[in-house]
C-alpha positions in Angstrom: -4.6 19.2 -28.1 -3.8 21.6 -25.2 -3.4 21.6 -21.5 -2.9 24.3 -19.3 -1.4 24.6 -16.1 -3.6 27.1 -13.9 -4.7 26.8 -10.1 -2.8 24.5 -7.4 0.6 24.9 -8.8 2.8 24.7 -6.7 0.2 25.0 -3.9 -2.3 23.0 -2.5 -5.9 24.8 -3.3 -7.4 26.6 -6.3 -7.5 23.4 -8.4 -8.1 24.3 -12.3 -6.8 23.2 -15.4 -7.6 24.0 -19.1 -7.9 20.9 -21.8 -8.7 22.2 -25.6 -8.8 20.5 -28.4 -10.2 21.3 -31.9 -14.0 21.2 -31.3 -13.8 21.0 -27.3 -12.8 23.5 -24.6 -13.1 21.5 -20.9 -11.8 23.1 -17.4 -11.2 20.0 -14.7 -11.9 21.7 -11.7 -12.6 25.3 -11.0 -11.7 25.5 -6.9 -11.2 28.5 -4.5 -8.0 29.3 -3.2 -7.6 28.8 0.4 -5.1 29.9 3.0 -1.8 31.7 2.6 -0.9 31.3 -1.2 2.4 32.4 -2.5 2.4 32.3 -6.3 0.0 34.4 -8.5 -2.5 32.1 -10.8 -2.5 33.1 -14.3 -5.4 34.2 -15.8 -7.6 31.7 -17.8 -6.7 32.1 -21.3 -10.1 31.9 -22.4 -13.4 33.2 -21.9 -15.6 31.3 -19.4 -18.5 31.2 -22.0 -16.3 29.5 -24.5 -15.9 26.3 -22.4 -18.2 23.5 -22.7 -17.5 20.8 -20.2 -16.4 21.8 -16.4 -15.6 18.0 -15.2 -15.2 18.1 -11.2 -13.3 15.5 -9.3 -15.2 16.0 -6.0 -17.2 18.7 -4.0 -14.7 20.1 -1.6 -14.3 23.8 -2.1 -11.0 23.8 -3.3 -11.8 22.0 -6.7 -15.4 23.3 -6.8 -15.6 26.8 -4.9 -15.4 28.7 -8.1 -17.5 27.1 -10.5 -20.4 29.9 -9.5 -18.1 32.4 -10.3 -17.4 30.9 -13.6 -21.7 31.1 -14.6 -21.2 34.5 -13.0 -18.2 35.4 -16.3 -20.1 33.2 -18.9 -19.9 29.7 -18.6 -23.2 27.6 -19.6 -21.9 24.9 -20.5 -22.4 21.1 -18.6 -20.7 20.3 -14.9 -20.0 16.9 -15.3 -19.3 14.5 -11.8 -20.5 11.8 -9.7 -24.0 11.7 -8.5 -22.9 12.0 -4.8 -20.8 15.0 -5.5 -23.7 16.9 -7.1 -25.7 15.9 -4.1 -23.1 17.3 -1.7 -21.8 20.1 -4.1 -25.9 21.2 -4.3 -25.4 22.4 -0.6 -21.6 23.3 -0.5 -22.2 26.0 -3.3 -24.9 27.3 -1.5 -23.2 27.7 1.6 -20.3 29.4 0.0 -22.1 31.8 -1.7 -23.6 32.7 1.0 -20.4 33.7 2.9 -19.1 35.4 -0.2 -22.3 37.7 0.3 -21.8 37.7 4.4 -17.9 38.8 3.7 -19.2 41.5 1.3 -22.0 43.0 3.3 -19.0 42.8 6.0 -16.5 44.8 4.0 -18.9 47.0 2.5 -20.2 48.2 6.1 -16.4 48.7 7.2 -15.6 50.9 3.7 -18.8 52.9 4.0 -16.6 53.9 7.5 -13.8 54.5 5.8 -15.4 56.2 2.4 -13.9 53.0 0.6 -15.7 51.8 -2.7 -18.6 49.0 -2.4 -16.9 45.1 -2.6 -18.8 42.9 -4.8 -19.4 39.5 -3.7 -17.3 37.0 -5.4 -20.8 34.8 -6.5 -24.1 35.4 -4.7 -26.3 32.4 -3.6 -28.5 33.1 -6.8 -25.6 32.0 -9.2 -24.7 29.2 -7.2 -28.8 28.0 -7.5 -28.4 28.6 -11.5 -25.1 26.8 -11.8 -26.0 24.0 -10.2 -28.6 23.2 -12.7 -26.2 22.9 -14.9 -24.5 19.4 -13.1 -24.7 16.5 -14.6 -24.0 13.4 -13.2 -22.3 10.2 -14.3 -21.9 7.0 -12.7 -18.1 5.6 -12.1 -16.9 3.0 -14.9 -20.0 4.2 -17.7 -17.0 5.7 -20.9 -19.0 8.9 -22.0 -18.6 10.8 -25.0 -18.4 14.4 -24.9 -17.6 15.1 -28.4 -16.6 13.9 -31.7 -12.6 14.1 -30.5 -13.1 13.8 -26.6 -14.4 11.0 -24.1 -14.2 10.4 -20.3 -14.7 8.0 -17.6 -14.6 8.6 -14.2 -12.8 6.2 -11.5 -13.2 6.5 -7.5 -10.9 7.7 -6.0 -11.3 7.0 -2.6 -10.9 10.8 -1.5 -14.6 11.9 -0.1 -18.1 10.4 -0.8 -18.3 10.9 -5.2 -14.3 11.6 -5.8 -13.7 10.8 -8.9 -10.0 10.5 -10.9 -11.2 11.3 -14.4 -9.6 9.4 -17.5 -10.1 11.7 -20.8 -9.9 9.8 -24.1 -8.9 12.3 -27.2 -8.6 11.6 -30.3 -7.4 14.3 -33.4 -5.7 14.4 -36.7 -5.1 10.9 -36.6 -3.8 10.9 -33.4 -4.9 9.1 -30.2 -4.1 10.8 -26.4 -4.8 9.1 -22.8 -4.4 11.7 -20.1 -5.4 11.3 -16.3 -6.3 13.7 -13.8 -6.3 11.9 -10.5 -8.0 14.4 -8.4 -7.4 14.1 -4.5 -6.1 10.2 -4.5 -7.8 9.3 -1.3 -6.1 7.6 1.9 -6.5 3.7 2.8 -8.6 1.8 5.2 -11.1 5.2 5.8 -13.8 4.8 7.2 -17.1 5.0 4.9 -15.4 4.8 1.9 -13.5 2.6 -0.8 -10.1 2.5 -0.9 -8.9 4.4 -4.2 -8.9 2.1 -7.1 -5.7 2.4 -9.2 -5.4 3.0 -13.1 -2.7 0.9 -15.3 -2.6 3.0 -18.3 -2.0 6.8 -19.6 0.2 8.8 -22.0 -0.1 11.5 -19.8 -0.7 11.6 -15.7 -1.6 15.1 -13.5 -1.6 14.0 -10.2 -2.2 15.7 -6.7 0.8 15.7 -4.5 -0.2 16.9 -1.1 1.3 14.5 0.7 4.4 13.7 -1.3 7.2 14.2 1.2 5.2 12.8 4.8 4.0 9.4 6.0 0.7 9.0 7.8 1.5 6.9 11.4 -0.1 3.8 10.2 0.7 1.9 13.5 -2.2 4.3 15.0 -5.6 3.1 16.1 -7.9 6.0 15.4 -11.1 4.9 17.2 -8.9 4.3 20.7 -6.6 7.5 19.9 -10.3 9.5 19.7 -11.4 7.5 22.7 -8.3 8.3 25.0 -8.9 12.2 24.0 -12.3 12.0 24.9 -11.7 10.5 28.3 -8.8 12.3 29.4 -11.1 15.9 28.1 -14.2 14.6 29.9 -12.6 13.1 33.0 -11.2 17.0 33.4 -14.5 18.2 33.0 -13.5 20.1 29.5 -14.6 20.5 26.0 -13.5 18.2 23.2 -13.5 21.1 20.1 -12.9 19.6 16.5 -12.5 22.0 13.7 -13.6 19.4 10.9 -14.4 19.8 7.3 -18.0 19.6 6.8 -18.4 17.0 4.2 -16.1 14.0 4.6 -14.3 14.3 8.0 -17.5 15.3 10.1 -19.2 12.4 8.9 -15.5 9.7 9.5 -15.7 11.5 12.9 -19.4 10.4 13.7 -18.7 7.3 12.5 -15.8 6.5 15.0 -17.7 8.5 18.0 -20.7 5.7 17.2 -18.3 2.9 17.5 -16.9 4.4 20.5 -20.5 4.9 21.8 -21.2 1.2 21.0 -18.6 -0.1 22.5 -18.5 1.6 26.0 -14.8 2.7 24.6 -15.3 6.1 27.4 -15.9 5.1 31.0 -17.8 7.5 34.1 -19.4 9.2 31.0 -22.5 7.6 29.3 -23.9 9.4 27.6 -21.5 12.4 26.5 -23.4 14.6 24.4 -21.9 15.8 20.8 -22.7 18.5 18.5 -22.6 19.0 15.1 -22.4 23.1 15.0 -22.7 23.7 11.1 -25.8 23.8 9.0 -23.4 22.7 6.1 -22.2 19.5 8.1 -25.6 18.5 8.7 -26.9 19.2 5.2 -23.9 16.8 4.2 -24.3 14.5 6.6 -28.1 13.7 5.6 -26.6 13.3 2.0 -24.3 10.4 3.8 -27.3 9.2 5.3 -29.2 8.5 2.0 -26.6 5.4 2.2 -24.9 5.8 -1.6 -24.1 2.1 -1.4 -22.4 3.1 -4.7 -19.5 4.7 -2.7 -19.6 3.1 0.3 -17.4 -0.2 1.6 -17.5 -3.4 2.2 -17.9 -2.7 6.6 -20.1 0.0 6.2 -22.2 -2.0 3.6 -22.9 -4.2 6.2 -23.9 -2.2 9.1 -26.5 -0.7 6.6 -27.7 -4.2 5.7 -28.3 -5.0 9.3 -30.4 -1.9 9.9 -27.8 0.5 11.6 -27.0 3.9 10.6 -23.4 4.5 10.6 -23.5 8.0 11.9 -26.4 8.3 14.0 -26.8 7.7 17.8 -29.2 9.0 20.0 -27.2 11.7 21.9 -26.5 13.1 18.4 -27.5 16.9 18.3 -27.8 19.1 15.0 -27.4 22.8 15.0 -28.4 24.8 12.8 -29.3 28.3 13.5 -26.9 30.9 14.8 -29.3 31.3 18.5 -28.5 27.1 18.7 -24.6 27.4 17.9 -24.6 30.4 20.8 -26.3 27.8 23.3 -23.8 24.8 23.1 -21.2 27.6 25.3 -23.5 28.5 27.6 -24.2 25.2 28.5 -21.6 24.2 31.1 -21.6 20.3 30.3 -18.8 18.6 29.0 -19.1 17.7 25.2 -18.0 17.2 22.0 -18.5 20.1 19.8 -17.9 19.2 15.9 -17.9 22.6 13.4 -16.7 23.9 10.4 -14.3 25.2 9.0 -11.7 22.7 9.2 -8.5 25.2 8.8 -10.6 27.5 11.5 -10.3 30.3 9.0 -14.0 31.3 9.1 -17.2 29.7 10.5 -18.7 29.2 13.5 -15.2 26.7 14.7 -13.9 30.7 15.6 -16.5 31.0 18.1 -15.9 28.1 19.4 -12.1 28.4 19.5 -12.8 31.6 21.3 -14.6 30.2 24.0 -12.5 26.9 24.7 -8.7 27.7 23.7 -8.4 29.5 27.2 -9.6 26.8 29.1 -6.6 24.3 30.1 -9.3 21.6 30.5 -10.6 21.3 27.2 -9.1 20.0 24.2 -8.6 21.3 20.6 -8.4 17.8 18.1 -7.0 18.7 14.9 -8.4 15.3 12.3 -7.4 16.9 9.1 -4.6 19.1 6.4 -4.0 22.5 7.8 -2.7 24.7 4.9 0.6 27.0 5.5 -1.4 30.2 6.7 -4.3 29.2 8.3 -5.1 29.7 12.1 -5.3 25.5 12.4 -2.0 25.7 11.4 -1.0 28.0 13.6 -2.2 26.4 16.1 -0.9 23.2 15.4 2.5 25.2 15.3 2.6 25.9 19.1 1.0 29.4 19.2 0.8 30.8 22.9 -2.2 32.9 21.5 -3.9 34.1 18.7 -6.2 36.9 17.8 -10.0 36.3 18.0 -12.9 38.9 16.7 -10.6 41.5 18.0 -9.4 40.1 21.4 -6.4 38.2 21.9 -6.6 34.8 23.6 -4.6 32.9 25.2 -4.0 28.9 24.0 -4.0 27.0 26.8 -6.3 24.0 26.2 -4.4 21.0 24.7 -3.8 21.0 21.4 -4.2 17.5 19.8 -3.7 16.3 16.4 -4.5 12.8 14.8 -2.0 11.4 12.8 -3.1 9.7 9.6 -6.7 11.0 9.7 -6.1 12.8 6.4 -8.3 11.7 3.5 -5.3 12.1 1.4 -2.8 9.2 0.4 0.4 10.0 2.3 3.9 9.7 0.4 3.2 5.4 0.8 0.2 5.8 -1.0 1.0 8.0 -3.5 3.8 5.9 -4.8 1.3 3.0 -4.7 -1.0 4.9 -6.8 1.3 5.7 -9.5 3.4 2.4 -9.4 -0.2 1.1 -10.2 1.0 2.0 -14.5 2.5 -0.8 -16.2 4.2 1.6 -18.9 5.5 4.5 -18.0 3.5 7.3 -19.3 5.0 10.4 -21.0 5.3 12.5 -18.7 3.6 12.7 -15.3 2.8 16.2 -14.3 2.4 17.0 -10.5 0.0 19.7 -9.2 -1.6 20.5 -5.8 0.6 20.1 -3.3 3.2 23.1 -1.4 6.6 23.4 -3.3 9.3 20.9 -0.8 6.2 18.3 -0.8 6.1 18.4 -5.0 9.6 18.6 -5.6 10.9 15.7 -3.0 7.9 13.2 -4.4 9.4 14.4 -8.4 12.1 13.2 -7.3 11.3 10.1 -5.3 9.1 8.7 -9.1 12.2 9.8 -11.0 14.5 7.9 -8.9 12.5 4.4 -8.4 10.5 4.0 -11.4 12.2 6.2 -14.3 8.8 8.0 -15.1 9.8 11.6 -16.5 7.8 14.3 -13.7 7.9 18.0 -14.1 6.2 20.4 -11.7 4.7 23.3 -13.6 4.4 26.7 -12.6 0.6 28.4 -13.3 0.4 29.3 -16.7 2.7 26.8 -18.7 0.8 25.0 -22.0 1.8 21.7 -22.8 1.2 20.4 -26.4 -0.2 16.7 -25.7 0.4 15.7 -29.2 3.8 16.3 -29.5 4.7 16.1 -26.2 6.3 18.9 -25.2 6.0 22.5 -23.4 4.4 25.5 -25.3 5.2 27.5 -22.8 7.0 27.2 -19.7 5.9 30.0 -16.8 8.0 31.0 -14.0 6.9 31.5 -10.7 5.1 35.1 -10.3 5.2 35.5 -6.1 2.7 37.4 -4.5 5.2 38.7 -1.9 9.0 39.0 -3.0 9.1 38.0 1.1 7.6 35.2 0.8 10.3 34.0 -3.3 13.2 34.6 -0.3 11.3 32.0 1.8 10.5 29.2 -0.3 13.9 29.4 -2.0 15.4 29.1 1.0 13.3 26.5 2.2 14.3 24.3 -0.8 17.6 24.4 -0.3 17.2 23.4 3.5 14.9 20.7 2.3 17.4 19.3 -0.6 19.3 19.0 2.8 16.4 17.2 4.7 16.5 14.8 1.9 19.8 13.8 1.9 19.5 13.0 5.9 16.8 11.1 4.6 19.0 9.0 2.7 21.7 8.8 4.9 19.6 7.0 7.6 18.3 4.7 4.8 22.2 4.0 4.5 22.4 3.2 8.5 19.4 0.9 8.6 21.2 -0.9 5.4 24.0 -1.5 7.6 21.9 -3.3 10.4 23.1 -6.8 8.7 26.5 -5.5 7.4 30.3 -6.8 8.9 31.5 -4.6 11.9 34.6 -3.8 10.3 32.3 -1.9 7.6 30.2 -0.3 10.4 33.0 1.3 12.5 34.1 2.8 8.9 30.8 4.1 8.3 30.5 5.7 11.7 33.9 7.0 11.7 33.2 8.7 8.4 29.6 10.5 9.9 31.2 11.2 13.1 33.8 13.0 11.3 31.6 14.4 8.9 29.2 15.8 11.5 31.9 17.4 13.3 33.1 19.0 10.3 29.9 20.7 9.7 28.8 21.3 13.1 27.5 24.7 13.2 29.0 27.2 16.0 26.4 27.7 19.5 
């Protein structure tokens, strides 16, 4: 029994990891990489045809984006997930595929230019139609048996509508393995959704640590946070513009916008129109609609049960064709404009972006993760302009983001999650989440609960029998650039760290003697002056 270490290493997208045992090959996730990545993947030591379970955590398209591509190299074997995430994943495939075959015919007409070969697209839409009849769904809690040595159960996890942690059962020569894959552990109080539920017991835990190393601002009320945007945009007669993931954080968004709506939250504006500009958001958003009381909560179960839909309200408008997207800026009223993608790397969001980031009235809300790389980080980062379809433009509206919105646990929640094991398991393995944010949370499991972590690099096998490495990769860089960067930025975060714990030292003095205090501050003051670099 075999697992290897292959996408989101590391790195936060390009979830995929390889399980074998004697009679049973199984890939947990197959996702597209996203944003700027810094390591190489290693290849998949097998051939796709020879695997014969895919089990997906949830549809975003950073555990699922590939899965086409694999039917495309072989693989006809069974996609096993929730019934929610085969609903959503039916259109998310689709969509992708069919920008893969937009950023072909794209590349292909700038090569024939150039006299540059012809670009193939990654999957076409046909594959992603014959893949996906291929899904299977289970529900959560039902233990399923895959094969004489392998069985699973899937677990929400509170992530997206469907997300599933998946607990595998092996059993082989005699000898009996637990392992856990946690998939995206999913934030607390969303809206919509269940809380994650937690898992007491594993020999061996891969878990997602995206958040490892940053708290979520819990002390923030997202409904009034959206509201005071909105009012503040509107009253200057501006655009609110949110670049929002299609499935999950469009749908939290309508939710609070109907609340806000029902509750007169925005004065002087009844009425405020608000746009979802994405055929994939509203594809998703009618899956929401179907009311999966299966994954929804407790608040939301209600509003269904007294006849409300939780994302619907009458000045709701869908677009879906490109000639309705071009019409929301040309039409001079102030609004809310909701559209994908939710990193602003591609989608109709650009066009959007283009038209709004030079106006100081307007407002750009960022609700969700930007990856290192993307233009909604960049953004976020204070840009004074970026580069649009070939034109520069100016940033000038105001750029917002909401704390907390993320549908991933922050540091808090992540620790919650694991604390949840009464044993400690064998080794917890930590995967999709940037290099500082992996290494600090290894560090913060190792030092308050004495689990063993490592942090493998794409490529490395671990034997699960006997409980140790195969095969330990090193990290293969795409840039050497970008190896001098994130060593450096290790060492300057094993320095953020220790401030960390030096102010955990202060705020332990709060209650101390004052004779004990003035030696403390002595010793920093003197400290700091020590090391006080030159101006």
């Amino acid at each position: 029994m075999k697992l290897t270490f292959i996408g989101a290493c590391h790195e936060v997208t390009g979830s995929m990891h390889l399980l074998e045992t004697k009679d049973t090959k199984i890939l947990i996730d197959c996702g597209m990489e996203q944003g700027g990545n810094v390591y190489e993947n290693a290849e998949l030591p097998v051939a796709f045809n020879q695997i014969d379970y895919l089990l997906l955590t949830h549809a975003h398209i950073d555990h699922a984006g590939m899965i086409p591509y694999a039917y495309k190299n072989g693989f006809n074997g069974t996609v096993i997930t929730t019934n929610a995430s085969m609903d959503l994943d039916s259109i998310m495939l689709l969509d992708s595929a069919h920008i893969q075959e937009q950023e072909a015919e794209w590349q292909n007409r700038k090569g024939k230019r150039s006299g540059k070969g012809l670009v193939e697209p990654a999957y076409t839409v046909e594959e992603a139609k014959q893949v996906i009849k291929q899904f299977k769904s289970i529900p959560y809690h039902r233990l399923t048996e895959l094969s004489d040595t392998v069985s699973i159960q899937l677990i929400d996890a509170g992530h997206l509508l469907g997300s599933a942690s998946i607990e595998i059962y092996i059993k082989e020569d005699g000898i009996e393995k637990k392992i856990v894959f946690s998939g995206d552990i999913g934030n607390f109080s969303k809206p919509l959704i269940r809380d994650p539920e937690y898992i007491t017991d594993a020999d061996y835990v891969v878990m997602e640590s995206t958040y490892g190393d940053r708290l979520h601002d819990r002390g923030l009320n997202h409904i009034a946070e959206l509201a005071d945007i909105i009012q503040r945009t509107l009253d200057r007669n501006g655009n609110v513009v949110i670049p929002a993931f299609a499935v999950g954080r469009t749908q939290e968004i309508l939710y609070m916008i109907r609340h806000i709506k029902a509750e007169g939250l925005v004065k002087g504006h009844e009425g405020f129109p608000v746009y979802v500009d994405s055929p994939l958001a509203v594809q998703a958003t009618s899956v929401f609609k179907e009311n999966l009381l299966e994954c929804y909560d407790e608040e939301t179960k209600e509003l269904v049960m007294n006849g409300i839909n939780p994302i619907q309200f009458p000045e709701l408008k869908l677009s879906l064709t490109a000639d309705d997207s071009k019409a929301i800026n040309f039409d001079t009223t102030p609004k809310i404009i909701i559209s994908a993608s939710g990193m602003c790397d591609a989608g109709r969001i650009r066009h959007h972006l283009k038209h709004n980031l030079w106006r100081p009235e307007c407002s750009i809300v960022f609700a969700g993760y930007q990856a290192e790389g993307t233009l909604g980080r960049i953004l976020q980062d204070g840009a004074d302009s970026v580069r649009l379809f070939g034109e520069e433009i100016n940033v000038r509206a105001h750029i917002e983001t909401m704390g907390g919105m993320s549908s991933h646990a922050d540091r808090n929640g992540l620790m919650t999650w694991i604390s949840a094991y009464k044993d400690a398991p064998s080794k917890v393995f930590l995967v999709h989440g940037e290099h500082s944010s992996m290494e600090s949370f290894a560090q913060l499991i190792r030092d308050k609960l004495g689990f063993e972590v490592e942090c493998p690099y794409s490529g490395s096998e671990f034997d699960l029998a006997k409980a140790e490495f195969i095969y330990r990769a090193e990290p293969v860089f795409i840039h050497k650039e970008r190896e001098i960067s994130v060593r450096n930025n290790a060492i300057y975060d094993e320095l953020l760290e220790t401030g960390s714990r030096i102010n955990e030292l202060i705020a332990s003095y709060k209650v101390g003697c004052n004779k004990d205090i003035k030696s403390l501050t002595k010793a920093l003051n003197e400290l700091v002056e020590k090391w006080k670099m030159e101006e």
